[in-house]
C-alpha positions in Angstrom: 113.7 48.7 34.2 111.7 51.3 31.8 109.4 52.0 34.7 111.9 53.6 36.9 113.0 56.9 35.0 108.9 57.6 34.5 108.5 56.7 38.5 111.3 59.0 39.0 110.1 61.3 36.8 106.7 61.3 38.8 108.1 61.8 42.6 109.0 65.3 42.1 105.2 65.7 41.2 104.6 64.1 44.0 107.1 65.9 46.2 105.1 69.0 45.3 101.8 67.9 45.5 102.3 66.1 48.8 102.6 69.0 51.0 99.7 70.8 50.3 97.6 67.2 50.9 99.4 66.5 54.0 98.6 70.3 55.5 95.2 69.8 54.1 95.1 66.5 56.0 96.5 68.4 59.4 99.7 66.5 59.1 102.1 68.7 60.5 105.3 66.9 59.8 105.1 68.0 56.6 104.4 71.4 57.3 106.8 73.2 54.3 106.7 76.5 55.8 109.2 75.3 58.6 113.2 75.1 56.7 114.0 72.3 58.8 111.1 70.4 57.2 112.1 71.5 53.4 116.1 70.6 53.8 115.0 67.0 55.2 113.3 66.9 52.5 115.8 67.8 50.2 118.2 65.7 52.2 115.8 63.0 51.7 115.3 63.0 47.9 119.5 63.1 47.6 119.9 60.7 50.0 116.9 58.4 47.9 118.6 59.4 45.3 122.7 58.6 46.0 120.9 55.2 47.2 119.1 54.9 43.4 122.5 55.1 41.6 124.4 53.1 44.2 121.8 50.5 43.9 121.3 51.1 39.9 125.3 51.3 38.8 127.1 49.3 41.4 124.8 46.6 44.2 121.9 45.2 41.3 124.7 45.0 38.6 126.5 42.5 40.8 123.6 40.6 42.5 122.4 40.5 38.9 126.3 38.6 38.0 125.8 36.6 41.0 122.7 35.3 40.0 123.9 34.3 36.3 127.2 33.0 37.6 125.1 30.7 40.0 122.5 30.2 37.3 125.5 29.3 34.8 127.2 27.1 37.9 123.9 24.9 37.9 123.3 24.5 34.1 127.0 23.0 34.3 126.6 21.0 37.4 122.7 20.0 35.7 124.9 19.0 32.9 127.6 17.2 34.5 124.9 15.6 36.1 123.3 14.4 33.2 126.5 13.3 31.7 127.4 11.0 34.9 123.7 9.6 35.0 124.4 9.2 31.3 127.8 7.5 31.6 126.2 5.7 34.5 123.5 3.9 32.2 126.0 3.6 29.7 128.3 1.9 32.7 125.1 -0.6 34.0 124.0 -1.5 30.6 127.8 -2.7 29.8 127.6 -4.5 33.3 123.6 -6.5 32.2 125.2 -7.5 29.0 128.7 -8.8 30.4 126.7 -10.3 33.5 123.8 -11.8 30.6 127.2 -13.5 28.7 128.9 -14.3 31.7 125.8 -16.4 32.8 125.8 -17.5 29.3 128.7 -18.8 29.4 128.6 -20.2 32.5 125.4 -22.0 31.2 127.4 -23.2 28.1 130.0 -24.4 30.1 127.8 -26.4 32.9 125.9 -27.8 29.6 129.3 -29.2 28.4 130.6 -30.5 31.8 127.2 -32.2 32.1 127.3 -34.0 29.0 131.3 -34.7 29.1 130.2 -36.7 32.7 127.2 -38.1 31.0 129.1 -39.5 28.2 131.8 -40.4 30.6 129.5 -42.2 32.4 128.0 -43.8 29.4 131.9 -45.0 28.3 131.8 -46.5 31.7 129.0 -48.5 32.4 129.6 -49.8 28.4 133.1 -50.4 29.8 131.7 -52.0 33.0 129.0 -54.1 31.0 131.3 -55.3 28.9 133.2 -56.7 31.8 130.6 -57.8 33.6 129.6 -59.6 30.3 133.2 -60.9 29.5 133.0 -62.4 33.0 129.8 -63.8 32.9 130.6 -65.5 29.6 133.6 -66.9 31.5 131.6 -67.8 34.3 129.6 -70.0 31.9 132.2 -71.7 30.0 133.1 -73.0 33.5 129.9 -73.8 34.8 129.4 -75.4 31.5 133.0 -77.0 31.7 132.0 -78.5 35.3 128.5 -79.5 34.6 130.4 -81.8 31.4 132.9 -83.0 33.8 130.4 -83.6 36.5 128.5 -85.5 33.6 131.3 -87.2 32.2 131.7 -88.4 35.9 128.2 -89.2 36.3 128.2 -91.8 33.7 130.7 -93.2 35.0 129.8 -93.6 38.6 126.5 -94.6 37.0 127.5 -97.4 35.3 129.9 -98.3 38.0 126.9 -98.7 40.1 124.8 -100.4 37.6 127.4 -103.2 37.1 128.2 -103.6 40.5 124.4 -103.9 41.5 123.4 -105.8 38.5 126.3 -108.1 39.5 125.2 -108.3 42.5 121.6 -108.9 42.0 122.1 -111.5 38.9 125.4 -112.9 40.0 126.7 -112.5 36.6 128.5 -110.0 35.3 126.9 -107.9 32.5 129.3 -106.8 29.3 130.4 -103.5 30.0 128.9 -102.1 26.7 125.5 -103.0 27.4 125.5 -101.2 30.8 127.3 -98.4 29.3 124.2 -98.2 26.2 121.9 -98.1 29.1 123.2 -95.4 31.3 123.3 -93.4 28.2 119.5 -94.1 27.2 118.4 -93.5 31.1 120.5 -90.4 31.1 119.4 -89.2 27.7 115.4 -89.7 29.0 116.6 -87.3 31.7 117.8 -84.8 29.7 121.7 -85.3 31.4 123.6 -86.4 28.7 
């Protein structure tokens, strides 16, 4: 803005110089000896002039506000801007660490139902085992139980058999002791007693 009184200060110089170039040039639009070529140019210089100060005073002075209200509008929207990207990361890294505990969490809690089933499970087949053992023993009381019945009446068909046969074969009849000591000896050598 310094420069301007200086350039002003050098165009009526120049105003006065010009002429004499231009007529020494053979331009005769400037041609000063003719008045309607001298009040254009004093019309001109006011006119340039009327235009400096409206310019100077009233049009720069509010372009210049213009541009620092827009230049002050986009340091507060840059601003808000980096406040919401701010608030933003601030908002996402709330949202990763809920999410990371959520799935956490979740983990913790599959980890738990897993081993409650597995231990249920457990409880169960020891439960079932036990049953099945229970049973089992039962089973072989009463296999045992039969097979000592079914013995029991083994010996006694057997020696039923041997005094009827050695009856039969000798035509005497044995003492019932002896044939009973026998049937236990044969039955012992089988393992069936």
């Amino acid at each position: 803005m310094r420069r301007f009184p200086a350039l002003l200060a050098s165009i009526p110089v120049a105003g006065l110089l010009l002429p004499s170039a231009a007529l020494a040039q053979g331009m005769p639009q400037l041609a000063f000896g003719n008045p309607l070529t001298i009040a254009q140019v004093v019309w001109g210089g006011m006119i340039f002039l009327v235009l400096y100060l409206a310019l100077s005073r009233w049009a720069l002075p509010q372009v210049g506000a213009v541009l620092q209200a827009r230049a002050a509008s986009i340091a507060d929207d840059l601003d808000a801007a980096h406040a919401a990207k701010a608030a933003a990361d601030a908002a996402m890294a709330e949202m990763t660490e809920a999410t990371r505990l959520a799935r956490s969490e979740a983990q913790a809690a599959i980890s738990a139902a897993v081993d409650k089933a597995k231990a249920e499970a457990a409880a169960e087949a020891l439960a079932t085992s036990r049953r099945l053992e229970a049973r089992l023993a039962e089973a072989e009381a009463q296999i045992a139980q039969a097979r000592n019945a079914a013995m029991a009446a083994l010996r006694q068909v057997a020696t039923d058999t041997t005094l009827a046969m050695v009856t039969k074969l000798t035509g005497t009849r044995p003492g019932k002791k002896s044939i009973d000591g026998a049937v236990g000896v044969a039955l012992a050598a089988r393992g069936q007693t």
